[in-house]
C-alpha positions as CSV (number, residue, x, y, z in Angstrom):
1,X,16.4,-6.3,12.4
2,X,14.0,-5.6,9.4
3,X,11.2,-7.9,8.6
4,X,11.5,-10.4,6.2
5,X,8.4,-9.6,4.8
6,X,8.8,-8.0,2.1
7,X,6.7,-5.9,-0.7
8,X,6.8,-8.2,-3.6
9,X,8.2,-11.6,-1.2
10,X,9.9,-12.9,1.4
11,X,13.0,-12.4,2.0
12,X,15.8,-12.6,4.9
13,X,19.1,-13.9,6.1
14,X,19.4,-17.7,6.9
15,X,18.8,-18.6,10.0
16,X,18.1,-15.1,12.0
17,X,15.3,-14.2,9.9
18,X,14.4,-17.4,8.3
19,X,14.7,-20.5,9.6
20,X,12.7,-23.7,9.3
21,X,10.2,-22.8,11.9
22,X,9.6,-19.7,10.0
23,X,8.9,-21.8,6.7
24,X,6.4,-24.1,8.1
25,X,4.5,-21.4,9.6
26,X,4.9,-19.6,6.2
27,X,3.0,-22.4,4.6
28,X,0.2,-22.8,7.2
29,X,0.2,-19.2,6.6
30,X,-0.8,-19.2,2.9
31,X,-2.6,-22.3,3.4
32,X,-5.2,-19.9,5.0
33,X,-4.8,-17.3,3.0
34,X,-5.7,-18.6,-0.7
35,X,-7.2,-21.5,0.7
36,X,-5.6,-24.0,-1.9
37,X,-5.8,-27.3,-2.6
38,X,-2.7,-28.2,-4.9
39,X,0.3,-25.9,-4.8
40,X,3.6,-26.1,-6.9
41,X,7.0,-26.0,-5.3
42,X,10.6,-25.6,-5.9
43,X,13.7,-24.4,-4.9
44,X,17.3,-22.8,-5.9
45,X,20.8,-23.6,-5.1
46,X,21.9,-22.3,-2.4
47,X,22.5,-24.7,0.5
48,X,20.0,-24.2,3.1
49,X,17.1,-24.4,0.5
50,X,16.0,-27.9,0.6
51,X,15.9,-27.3,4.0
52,X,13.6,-24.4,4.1
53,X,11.3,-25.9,1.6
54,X,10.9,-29.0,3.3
55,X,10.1,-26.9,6.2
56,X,7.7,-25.4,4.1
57,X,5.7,-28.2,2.5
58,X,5.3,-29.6,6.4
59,X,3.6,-26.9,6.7
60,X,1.3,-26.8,3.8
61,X,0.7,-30.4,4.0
62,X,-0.1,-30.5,7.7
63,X,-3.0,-28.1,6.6
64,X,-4.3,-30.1,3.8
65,X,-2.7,-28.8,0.9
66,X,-1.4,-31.6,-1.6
67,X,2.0,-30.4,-2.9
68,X,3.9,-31.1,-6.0
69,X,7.1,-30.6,-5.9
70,X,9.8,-30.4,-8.5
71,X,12.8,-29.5,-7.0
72,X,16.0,-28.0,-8.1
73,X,14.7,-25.6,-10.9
74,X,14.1,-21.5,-11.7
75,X,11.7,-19.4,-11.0
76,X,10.3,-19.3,-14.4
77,X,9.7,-23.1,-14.4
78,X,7.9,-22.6,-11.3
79,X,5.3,-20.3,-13.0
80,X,5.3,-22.2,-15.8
81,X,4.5,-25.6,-13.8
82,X,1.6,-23.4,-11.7
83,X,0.1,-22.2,-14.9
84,X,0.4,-25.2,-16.9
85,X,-0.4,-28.0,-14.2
86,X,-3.4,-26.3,-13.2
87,X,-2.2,-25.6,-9.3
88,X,-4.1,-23.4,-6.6
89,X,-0.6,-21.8,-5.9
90,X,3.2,-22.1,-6.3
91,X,5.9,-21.2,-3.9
92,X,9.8,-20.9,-5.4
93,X,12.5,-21.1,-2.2
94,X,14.7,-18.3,-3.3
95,X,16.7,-15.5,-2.8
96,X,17.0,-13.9,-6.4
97,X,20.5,-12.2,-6.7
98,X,20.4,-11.2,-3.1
99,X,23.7,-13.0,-1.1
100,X,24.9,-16.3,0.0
101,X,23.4,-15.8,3.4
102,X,20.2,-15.2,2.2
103,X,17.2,-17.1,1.4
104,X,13.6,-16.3,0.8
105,X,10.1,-17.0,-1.0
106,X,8.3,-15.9,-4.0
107,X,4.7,-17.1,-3.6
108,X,2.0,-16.6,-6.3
109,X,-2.0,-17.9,-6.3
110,X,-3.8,-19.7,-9.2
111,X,-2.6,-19.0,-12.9
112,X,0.8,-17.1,-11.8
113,X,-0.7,-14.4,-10.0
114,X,1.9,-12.7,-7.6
115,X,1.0,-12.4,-4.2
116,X,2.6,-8.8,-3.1
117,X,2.3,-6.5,0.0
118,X,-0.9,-4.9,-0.3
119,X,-2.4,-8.8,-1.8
120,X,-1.3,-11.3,0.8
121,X,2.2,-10.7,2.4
122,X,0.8,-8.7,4.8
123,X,-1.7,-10.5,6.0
124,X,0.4,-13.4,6.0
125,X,3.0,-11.4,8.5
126,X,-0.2,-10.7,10.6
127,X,-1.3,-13.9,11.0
128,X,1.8,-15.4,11.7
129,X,2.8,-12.8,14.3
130,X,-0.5,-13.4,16.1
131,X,-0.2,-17.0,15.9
132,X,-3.6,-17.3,14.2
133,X,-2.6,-20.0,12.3
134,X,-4.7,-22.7,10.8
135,X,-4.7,-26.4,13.3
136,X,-3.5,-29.6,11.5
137,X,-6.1,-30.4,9.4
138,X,-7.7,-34.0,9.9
139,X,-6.3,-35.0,6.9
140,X,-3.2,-34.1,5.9
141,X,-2.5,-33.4,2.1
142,X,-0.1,-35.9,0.0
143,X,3.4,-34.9,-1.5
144,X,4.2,-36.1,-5.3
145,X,7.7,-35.2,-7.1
146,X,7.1,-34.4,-10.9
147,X,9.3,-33.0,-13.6
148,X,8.3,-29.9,-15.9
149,X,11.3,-29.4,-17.2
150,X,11.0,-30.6,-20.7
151,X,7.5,-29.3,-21.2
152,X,9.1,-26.1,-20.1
153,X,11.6,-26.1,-22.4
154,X,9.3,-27.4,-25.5
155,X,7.6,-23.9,-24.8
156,X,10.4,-22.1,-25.2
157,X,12.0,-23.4,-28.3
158,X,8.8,-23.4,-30.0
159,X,9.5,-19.5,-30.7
160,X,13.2,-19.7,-32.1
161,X,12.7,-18.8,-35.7
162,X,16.3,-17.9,-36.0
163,X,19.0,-17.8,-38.7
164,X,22.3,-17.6,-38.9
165,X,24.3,-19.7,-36.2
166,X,25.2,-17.3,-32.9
167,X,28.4,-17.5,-30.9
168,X,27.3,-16.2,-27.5
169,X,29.0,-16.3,-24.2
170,X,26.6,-17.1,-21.2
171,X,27.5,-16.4,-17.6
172,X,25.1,-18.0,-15.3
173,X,27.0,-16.3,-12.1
174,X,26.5,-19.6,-10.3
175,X,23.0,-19.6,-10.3
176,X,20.0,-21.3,-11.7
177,X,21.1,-20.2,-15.0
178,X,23.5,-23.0,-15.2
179,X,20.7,-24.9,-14.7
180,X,18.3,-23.8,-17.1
181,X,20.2,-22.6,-20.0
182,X,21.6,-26.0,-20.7
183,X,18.4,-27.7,-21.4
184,X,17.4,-24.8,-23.7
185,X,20.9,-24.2,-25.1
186,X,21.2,-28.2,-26.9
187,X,18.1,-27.6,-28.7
188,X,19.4,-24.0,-30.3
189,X,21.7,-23.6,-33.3
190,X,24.0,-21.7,-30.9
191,X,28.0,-21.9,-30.0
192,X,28.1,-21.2,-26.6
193,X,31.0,-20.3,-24.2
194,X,30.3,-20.7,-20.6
195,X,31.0,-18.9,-17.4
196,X,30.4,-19.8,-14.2
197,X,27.7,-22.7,-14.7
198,X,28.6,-24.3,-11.9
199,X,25.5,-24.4,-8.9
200,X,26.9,-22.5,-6.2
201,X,24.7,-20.6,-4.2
202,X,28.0,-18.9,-2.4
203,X,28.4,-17.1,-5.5
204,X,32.1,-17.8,-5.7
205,X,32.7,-15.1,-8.6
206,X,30.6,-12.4,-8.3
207,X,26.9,-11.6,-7.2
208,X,24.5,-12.4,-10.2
209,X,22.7,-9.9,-10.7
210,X,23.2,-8.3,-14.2
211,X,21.6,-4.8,-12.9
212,X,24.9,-4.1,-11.3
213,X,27.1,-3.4,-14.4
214,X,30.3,-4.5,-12.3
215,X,28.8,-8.1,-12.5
216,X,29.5,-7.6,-15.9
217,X,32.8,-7.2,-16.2
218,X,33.7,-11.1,-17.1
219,X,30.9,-11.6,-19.6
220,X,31.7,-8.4,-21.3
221,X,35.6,-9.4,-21.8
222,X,35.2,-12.5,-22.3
223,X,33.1,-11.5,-25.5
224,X,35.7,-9.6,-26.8
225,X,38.3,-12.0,-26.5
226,X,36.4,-14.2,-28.1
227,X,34.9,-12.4,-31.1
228,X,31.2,-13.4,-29.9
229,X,27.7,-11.9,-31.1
230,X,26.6,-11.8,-27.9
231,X,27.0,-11.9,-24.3
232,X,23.9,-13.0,-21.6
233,X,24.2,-12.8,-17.7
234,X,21.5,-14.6,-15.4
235,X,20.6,-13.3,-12.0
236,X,20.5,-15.9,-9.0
237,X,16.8,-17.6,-9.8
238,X,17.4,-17.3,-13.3
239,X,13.9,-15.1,-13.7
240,X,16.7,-12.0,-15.3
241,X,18.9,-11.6,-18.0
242,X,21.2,-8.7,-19.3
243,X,23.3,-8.4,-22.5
244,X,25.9,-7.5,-23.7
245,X,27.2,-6.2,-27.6
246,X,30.0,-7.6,-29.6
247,X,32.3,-4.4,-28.6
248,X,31.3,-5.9,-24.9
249,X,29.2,-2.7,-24.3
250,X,26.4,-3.3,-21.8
251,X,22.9,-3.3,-23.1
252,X,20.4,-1.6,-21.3
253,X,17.1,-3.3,-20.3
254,X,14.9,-1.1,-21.6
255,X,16.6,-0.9,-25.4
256,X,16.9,-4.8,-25.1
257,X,13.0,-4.5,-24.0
258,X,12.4,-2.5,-27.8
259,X,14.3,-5.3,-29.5
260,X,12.8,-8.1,-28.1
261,X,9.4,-6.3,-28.8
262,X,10.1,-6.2,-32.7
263,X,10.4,-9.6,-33.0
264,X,7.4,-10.7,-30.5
265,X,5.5,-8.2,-32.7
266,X,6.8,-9.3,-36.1
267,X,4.3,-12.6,-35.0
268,X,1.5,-11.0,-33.4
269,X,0.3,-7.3,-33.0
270,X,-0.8,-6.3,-29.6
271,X,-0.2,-4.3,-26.4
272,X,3.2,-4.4,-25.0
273,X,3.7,-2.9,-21.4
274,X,7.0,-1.1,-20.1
275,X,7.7,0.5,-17.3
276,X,7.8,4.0,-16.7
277,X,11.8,4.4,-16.1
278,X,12.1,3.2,-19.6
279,X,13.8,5.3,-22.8
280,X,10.8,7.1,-24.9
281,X,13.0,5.2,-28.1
282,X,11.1,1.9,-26.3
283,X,7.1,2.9,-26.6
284,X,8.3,4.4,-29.9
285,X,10.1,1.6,-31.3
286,X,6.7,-0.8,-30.1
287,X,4.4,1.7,-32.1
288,X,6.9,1.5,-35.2
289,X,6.7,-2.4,-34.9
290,X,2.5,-2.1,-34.9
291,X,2.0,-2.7,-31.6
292,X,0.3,-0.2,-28.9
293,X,2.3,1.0,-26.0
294,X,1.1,0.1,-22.4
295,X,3.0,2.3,-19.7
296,X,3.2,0.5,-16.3
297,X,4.1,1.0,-12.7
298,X,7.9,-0.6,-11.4
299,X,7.8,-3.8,-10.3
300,X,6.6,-7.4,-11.2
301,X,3.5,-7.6,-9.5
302,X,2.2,-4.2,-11.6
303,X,3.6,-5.2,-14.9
304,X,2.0,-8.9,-14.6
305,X,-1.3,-7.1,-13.6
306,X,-0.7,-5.2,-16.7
307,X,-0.1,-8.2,-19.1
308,X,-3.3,-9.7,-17.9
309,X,-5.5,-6.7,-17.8
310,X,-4.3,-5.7,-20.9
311,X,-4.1,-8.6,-22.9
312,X,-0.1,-7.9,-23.9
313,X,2.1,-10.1,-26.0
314,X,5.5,-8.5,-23.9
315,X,6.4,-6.7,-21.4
316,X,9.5,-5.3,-20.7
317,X,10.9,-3.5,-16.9
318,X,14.0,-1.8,-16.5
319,X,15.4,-4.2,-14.1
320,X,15.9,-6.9,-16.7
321,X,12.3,-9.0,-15.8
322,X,10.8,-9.8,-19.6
323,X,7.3,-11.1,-19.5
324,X,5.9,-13.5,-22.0
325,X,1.9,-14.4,-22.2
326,X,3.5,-17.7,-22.8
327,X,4.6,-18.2,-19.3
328,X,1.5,-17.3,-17.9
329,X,2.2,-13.6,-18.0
330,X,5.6,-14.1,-16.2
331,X,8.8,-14.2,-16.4
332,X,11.4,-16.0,-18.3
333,X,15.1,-15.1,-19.0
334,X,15.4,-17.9,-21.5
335,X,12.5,-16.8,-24.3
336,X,14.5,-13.3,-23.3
337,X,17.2,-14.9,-24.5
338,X,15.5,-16.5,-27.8
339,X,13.8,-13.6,-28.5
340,X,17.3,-11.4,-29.0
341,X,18.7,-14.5,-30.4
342,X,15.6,-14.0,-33.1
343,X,16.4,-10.6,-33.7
344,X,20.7,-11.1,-34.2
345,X,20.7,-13.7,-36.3
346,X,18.0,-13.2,-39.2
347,X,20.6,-11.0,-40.2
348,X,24.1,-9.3,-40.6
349,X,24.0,-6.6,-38.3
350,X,25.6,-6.6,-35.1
351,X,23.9,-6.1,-31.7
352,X,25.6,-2.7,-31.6
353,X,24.2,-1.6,-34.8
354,X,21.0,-2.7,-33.7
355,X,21.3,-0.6,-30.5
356,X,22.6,2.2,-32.9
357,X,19.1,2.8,-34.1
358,X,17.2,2.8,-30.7
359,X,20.0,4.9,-28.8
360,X,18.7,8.7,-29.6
361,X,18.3,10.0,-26.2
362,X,20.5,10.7,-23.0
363,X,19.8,9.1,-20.1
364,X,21.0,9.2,-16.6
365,X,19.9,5.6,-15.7
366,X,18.5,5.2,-12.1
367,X,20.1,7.6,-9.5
368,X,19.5,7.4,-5.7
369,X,19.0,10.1,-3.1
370,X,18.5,10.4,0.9
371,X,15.9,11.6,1.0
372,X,13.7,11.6,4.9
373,X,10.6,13.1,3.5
374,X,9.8,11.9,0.1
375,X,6.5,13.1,-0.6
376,X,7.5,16.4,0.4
377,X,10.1,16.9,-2.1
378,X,8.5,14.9,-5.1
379,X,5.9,17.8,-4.6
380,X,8.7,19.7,-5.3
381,X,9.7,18.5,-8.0
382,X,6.4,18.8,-9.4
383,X,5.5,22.6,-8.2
384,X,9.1,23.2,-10.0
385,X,7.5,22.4,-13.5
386,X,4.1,23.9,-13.3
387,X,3.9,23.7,-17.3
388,X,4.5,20.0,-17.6
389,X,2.7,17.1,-18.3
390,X,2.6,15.6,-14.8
391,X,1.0,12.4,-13.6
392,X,1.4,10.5,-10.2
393,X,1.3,6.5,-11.8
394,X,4.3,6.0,-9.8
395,X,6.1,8.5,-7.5
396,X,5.9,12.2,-10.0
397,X,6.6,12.1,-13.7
398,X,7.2,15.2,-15.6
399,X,7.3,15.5,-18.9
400,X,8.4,17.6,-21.8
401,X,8.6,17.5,-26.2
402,X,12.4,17.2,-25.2
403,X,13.0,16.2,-22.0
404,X,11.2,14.2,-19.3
405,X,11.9,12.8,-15.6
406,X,10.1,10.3,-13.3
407,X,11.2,10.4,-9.4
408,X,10.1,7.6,-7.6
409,X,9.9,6.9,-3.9
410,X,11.3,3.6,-2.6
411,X,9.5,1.2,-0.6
412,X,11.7,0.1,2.4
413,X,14.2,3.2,2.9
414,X,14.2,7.0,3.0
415,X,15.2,7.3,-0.9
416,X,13.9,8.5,-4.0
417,X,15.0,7.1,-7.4
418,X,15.5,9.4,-10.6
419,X,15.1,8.8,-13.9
420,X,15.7,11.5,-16.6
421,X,16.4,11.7,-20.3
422,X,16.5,14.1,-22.7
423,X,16.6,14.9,-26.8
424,X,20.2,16.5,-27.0
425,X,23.2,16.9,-24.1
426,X,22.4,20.3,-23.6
427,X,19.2,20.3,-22.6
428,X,20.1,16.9,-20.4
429,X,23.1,18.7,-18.3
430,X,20.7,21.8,-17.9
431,X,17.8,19.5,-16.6
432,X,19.9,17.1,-15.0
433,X,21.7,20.3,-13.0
434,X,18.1,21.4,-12.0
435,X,16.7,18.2,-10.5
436,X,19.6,17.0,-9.0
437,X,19.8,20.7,-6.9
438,X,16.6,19.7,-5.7
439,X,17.2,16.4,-4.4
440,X,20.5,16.9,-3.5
441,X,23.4,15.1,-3.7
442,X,23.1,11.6,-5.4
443,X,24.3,8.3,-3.4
């Protein structure tokens, strides 16, 4: 069985991978490695979660740590309570999208920074394995349950400048979503139709996780039946969000990135990263807005690095994470949500319309291969194109005036991950034919 232990967190099924032994040791664990006085801690929905984090705070508190901990809430509330309460560290108790049987941890250090792999997971795994773990300390640290939910949400509706009054239809898939959104939603000018707002971390519908268009399929009739301006999914922890048009066409993450962008920017000029699977129409849309363009490795430890070293207003990854400088260069589906909610209704335009503009390339969207050895063939790929403008930020990106493709190696399994888009469908079947006979067949 794999490792819980995971690049960006920890992850597993409940109870073979991670039980309530495993959690205390977990928070001895990180005890000793950020060496924290006062950590932030909270937890999702599903039903072995108050479980694990009690587990957890045992163990941080039986090595001196004094915990806060503010219990049922997302993992944008989390960051927000870290950043904003001044904490050493934060811990959310979740499993994102991933099953009912699942359960995990997303663990940051001071000011939101993400503990990943290469900055503390590892070392963690080490320590635990070994059973170098720190002793009880002689005195333990103290537990206090606090709220941040309504400074949280102040934040939030402190950038709603909208206009018009939206109908939208939210589906919250069961997950923290139906949590969050509420306290957000009563303080909007919005008509909202719910789905599935009910806490159930079984997932009783359908997995959330708006990345897999078939979680879609609800939200996106249910906004043509009922003639709304615009649909919104949350994943499990409520740290995502996808849309959805008016004609119930899905909207992809990077296009809704360019959006959100023009109206972050409309405020305040600055840097704005994206990752590197994105649409060109995105960086291009951010210049035409006055801001400047930061391109940034996949995944949320990378883009937050980015926000911070760069100074940027947004970011924006293809997977649906937004990142706001308001949250402490995290995430947070709700400003998403305002921020597209901005956009819509200082105007008459419909979301398609507004798509309309951004959609002038052909993309394939991310496509998986087998592949055993990766390096080998993204050398390939590379040696294929001697002409190109290549670079190695993450996996091999070529690029083209008319055509470009990034292929990308994953982290746990024997795949790469394809992205390509071109100017016109010509050159895109042509391009598309040629990469896809080197990789292979797609998954």
């Amino acid at each position: 069985m794999s490792s819980p232990f995971k690049a960006y967190d920890i992850r597993g099924i409940y109870p073979t991978q991670i039980d309530a032994d495993l959690a205390r040791a977990i928070g001895r664990s990180y005890a000793a490695e950020i060496s924290p006085q006062s950590v932030v801690v909270g937890h999702d929905m599903r039903p072995c979660a108050p479980e694990i984090t009690n587990a957890l705070i045992e163990g941080l508190t039986a090595a001196g740590v004094n915990v806060t901990h503010i219990g049922l809430v997302s993992t944008p509330l989390v960051s927000f309570a870290l950043g904003s309460g001044g904490f050493d560290g934060g811990i959310m108790v979740t499993a994102s999208h991933n099953p009912a049987e699942y359960i995990g941890l997303k663990l940051a250090r001071e000011k939101a920074i993400p503990l990943s792999w290469e900055h503390g997971i590892e070392s963690m795994e080490k320590r635990i394995k070994s059973g170098a773990l720190p002793a009880d300390a002689a005195q333990h640290g103290t537990v206090e349950h606090k709220s941040f939910t309504e400074a949280y949400v102040d934040m939030v509706i402190r950038h709603s400048n909208s206009g018009r009054r939206l109908k939208v239809v939210v589906d919250a898939g069961n997950g923290m979503g139906g949590w969050e959104f509420p306290h957000v939603a009563k303080r909007l000018d919005l008509e909202v139709i719910p789905l599935y707002f009910d806490l159930d971390g079984s997932f009783p519908n359908h997995e959330a996780n708006p990345l897999d268009h078939s979680t879609l399929r609800d939200l996106c009739a249910r906004v043509v039946a009922e003639g709304a301006d615009l649909g919104i999914a949350f994943d499990g922890d409520a740290d995502r969000a996808g849309f959805v048009d008016e004609k119930g066409g899905v909207v992809t993450n990077d296009l809704a990135s360019a959006l959100m962008a023009a109206d972050i920017l409309a405020r305040e000029k600055g840097p704005v990263v994206y990752d590197l699977r994105s649409s060109r129409a995105l960086p291009e849309s951010i210049i035409r807005h006055g801001g400047t363009p930061i391109r940034g490795r996949v995944g949320h430890s990378f883009m937050k690095n980015a926000m911070r070293e760069h100074g940027c207003v947004f970011g924006g990854e293809y997977s649906g994470h937004y990142y706001f400088r308001e949250n402490y260069n995290t995430e947070s589906a709700s400003l998403a949500v305002v921020a597209m909610c901005n956009i819509l209704s200082r105007g008459d335009a419909p979301m398609s319309e507004h798509l309309d503009t951004l959609r002038c390339y052909i993309q394939t969207g991310e496509v998986n291969f087998n592949v055993p050895d990766k390096m080998a063939k993204m050398k390939e790929i590379e040696a294929a194109y001697p002409d190109a403008e290549t670079d190695w930020l993450d996996g091999v990106t070529v690029q083209y005036e008319d055509w470009w493709c990034n292929v990308r190696p994953s982290n746990t399994e024997p795949k790469l991950r394809l992205n390509l888009e071109a100017s016109d469908q010509k050159t895109f079947e042509k391009r598309k034919a040629e990469v896809f006979a080197i990789l292979g067949t797609p998954l």
